[in-house]
C-alpha positions in Angstrom: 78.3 97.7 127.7 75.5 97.2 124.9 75.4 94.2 123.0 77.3 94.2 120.1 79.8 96.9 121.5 83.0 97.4 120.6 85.8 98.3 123.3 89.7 98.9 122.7 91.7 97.3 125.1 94.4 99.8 124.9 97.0 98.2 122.1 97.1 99.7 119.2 94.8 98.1 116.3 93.7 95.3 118.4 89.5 95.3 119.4 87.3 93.4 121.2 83.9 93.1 120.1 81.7 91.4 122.5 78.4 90.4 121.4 75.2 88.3 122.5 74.9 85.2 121.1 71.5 85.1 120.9 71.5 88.2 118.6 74.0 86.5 116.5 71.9 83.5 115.9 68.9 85.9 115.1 71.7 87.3 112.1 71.7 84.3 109.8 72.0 85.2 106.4 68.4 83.6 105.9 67.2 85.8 108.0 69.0 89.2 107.1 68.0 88.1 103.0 63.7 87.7 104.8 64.3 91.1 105.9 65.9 93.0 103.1 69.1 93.6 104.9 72.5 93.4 103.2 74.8 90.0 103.7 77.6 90.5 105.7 80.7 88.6 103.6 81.4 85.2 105.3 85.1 86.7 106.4 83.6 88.7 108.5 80.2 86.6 109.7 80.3 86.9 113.6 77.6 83.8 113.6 80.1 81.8 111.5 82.8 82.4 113.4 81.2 81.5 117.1 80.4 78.4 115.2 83.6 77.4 114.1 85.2 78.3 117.7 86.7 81.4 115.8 88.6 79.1 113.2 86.9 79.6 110.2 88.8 81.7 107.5 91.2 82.9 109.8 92.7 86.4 108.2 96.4 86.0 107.0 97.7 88.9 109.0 101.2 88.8 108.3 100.1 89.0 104.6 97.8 91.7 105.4 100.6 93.7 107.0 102.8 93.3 104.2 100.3 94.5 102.1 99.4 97.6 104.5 103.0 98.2 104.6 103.4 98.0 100.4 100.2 100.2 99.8 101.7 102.5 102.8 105.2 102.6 100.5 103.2 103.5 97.1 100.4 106.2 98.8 104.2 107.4 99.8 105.2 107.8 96.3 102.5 109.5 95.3 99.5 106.5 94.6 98.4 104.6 92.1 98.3 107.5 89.1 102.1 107.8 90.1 103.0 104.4 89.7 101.2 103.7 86.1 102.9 106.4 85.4 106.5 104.8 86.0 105.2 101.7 85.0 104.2 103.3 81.4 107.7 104.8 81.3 109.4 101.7 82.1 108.0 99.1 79.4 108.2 102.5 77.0 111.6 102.6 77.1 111.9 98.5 77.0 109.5 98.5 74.1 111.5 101.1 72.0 114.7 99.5 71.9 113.2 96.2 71.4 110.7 97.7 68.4 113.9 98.7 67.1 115.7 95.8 66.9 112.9 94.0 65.5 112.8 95.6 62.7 116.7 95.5 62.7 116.3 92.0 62.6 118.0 91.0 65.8 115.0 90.4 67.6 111.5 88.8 68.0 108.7 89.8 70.1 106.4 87.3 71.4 103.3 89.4 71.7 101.4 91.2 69.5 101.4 95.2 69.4 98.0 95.0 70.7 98.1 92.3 73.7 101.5 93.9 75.5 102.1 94.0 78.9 103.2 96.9 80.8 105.0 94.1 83.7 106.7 91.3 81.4 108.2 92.0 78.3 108.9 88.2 76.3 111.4 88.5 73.6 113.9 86.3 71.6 117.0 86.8 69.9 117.2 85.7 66.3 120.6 84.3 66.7 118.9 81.6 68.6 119.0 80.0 72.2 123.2 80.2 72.3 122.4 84.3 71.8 119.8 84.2 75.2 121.3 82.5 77.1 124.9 84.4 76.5 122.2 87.9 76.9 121.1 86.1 80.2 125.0 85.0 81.4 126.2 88.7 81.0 123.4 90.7 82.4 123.7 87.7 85.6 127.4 89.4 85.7 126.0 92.8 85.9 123.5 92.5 88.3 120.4 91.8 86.5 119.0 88.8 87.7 116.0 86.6 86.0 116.1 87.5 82.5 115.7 84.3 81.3 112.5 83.5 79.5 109.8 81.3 80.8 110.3 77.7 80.2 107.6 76.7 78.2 108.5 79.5 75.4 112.3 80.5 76.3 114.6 83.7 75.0 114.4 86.6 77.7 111.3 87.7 80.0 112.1 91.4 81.1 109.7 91.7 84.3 108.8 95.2 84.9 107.1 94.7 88.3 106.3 97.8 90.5 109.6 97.8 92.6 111.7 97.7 89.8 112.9 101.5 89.0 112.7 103.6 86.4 116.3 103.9 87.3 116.9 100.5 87.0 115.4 99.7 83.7 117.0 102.7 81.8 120.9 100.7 83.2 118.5 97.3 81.2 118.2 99.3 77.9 121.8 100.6 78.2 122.4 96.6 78.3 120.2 95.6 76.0 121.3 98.5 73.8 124.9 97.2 74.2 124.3 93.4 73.9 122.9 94.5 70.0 125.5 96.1 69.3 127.7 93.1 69.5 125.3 91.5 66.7 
């Protein structure tokens, strides 16, 4: 086998590279930078590794394969164009019932028009914290968990993250829509 060869050893994603150690101490970045030859990135520094007895910036593969099996699930439903485009529907509807109240009166926004975020939505009611936190008790009682507001500002923190549904955040606005009526 050449130097520097890689062979599979039959289970699936798992390699062995074997390589010389004399041509890895001939790869120091020093070297490589001398030559004109591109840096390999420190994770992945063969030299650097032999030299730490293969400890140094161990990969955190169970993270890893979280994330393979997350970007696996969104490729599934259709990318990353398909999932702004939830994501833009999502805080769209949040935004227009809450734009509405504002200027209703019922509620404040904590952002500016221009500084929103499409995954957490801050908002207060003007009834005060007795209002949030009865907003927070009854959505708790319907199944809508962490709605309370962030504790350095308070009111209610509607999180839009990636694997909330479009589904889901339409029964929120019905909520939301319901919980104004009552003012």
């Amino acid at each position: 086998m050449q130097a520097g060869a890689q062979k599979n050893v039959g289970i699936p994603g798992i390699t062995i590279i074997i390589v010389r150690k004399d041509i890895l101490t001939r790869a120091d970045a020093k070297t490589l930078h001398e030559k004109n030859l591109p840096v390999v990135p420190i994770a992945f520094d063969y030299l650097t590794t032999l030299q730490n007895n293969s400890l140094y910036n161990t990969l955190p593969i169970f993270a890893l394969h979280i994330a393979d099996l997350v970007f696996a699930h969104l490729l599934s439903r259709g990318g990353i164009e398909a999932q702004s485009a939830r994501n833009d529907r999502k805080s769209s509807l949040v935004y227009a019932v809450l734009d509405s109240a504002e200027n209703d009166g019922k509620v404040v926004l904590l952002n500016d028009k221009g500084a929103r975020s499409r995954m957490n939505v801050p908002f207060k009611f003007t009834g005060g914290t007795e209002v949030d936190a009865a907003f927070v008790k009854e959505a708790e009682s319907r199944g809508m968990m962490q709605l309370k507001g962030h504790r350095s500002i308070g009111g209610i923190r509607v999180s839009l993250y990636n694997a909330v549904t479009v589904e889901q955040t339409e029964r929120l606005v019905e909520f939301i829509k319901e919980f104004l009526n009552k003012l």
